[in-house]
N, C-alpha and C positions, 0 to 999 in steps of 0.2 A: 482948522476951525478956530475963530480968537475965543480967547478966553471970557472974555465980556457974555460971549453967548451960553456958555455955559454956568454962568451964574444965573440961579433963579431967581429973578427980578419977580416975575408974573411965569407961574410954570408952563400952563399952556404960550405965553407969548413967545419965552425962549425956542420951543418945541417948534414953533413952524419957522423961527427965525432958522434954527437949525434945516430944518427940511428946506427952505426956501435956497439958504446956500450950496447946499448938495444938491439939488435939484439944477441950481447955476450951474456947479462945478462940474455934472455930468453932461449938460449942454453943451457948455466951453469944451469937453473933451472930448465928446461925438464928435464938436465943429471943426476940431484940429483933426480925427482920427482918420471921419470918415472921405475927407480927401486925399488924403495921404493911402490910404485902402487905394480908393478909386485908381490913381496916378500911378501906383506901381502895379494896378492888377490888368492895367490896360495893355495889350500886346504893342509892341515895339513896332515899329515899320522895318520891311527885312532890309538886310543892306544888300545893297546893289553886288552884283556879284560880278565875280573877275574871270570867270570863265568864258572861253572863247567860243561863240555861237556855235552850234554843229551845224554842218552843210551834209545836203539831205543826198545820198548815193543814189548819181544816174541809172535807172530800170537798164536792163539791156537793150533795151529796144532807141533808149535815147543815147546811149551810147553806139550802138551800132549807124543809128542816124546821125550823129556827128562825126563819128571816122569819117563815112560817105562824104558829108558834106566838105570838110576840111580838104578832102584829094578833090572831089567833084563838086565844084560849087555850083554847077548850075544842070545837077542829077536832075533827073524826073522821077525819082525814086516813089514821092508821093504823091506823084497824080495814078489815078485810077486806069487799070485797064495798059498799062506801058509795061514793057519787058522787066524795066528799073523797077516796077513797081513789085514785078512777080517774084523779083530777084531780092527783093528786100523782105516782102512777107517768108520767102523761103529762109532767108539768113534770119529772121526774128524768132521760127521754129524749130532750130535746129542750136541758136546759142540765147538759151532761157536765162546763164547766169552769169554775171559781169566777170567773173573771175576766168572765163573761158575764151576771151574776146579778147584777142591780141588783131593789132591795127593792119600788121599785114596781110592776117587769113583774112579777117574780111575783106579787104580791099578785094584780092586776089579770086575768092568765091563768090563776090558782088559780083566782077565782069565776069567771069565763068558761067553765073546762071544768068545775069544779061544775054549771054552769047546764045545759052541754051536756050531762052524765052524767046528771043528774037530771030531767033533760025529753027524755029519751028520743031527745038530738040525731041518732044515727042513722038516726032513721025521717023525719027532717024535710026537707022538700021542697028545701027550699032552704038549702045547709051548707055551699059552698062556701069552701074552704080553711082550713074548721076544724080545728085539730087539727092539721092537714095542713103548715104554714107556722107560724114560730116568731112571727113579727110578729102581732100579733094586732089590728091595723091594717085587715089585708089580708081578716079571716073576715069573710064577709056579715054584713050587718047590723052590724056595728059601724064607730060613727063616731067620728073622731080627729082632734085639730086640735092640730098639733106634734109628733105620735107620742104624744099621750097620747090616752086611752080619753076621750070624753068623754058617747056613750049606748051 
């Protein structure tokens, strides 16, 4: 505050001279303060991140659809009403989890209940645990040496 103002010249004049500069000086310092407040209370934009997108894990049933398709590219698997088709709703309820689904049992139980669909396996004398058991080891008439299909 200068000195001049606090000489009493005229008492009341001094007094609002006084007031009137603090009143400045509180303005001037709102004016500075309160953007400065503002600017650092504003949230930041986040930064871009380095993380590598996640890719979303195949259902089984779209994985079991692409083994098919990669060996059989021109399956009928998905048209309605076809053996491929009976053969694939069978393989979708019997491997519900991706971790169960190796490329060659399915291949191998795709034509197996194909064979069963389209030769009318229902009516056949002897069928024993076809269809019925996920191992297809175990269905009559097929033989395996190692777990794998070999007539």
């Amino acid at each position: 505050v200068p000195e001049a103002l606090l000489v009493r010249e005229d008492g009341e004049r001094t007094g609002r001279k006084l007031k009137r500069y603090m009143l400045l000086s509180i303005i001037i310092l709102l004016a500075i303060t309160i953007p400065l407040i503002i600017s650092f209370s504003r949230p930041t934009a986040a930064e871009p991140t380095t993380a590598e997108p996640t890719t979303a894990v195949p259902t089984a049933e779209e994985e079991i659809n692409e083994i098919i398709l990669k060996k059989f590219p021109e399956s009928r698997h998905t048209a309605l009403d076809t053996p491929q088709n009976e053969a694939f709703k069978w393989l979708k309820s019997f491997h519900t989890y991706n971790k169960d689904i190796a490329d060659r049992q399915i291949l191998v139980q795709y034509a197996l209940c194909t064979l069963f669909y389209s030769g009318k396996g229902s009516d056949w004398t002897e069928r024993k645990n076809w269809l019925e058991v996920k191992d297809e080891c175990k269905w009559y008439g097929v033989e395996c040496v190692d777990n794998k299909v070999i007539k």
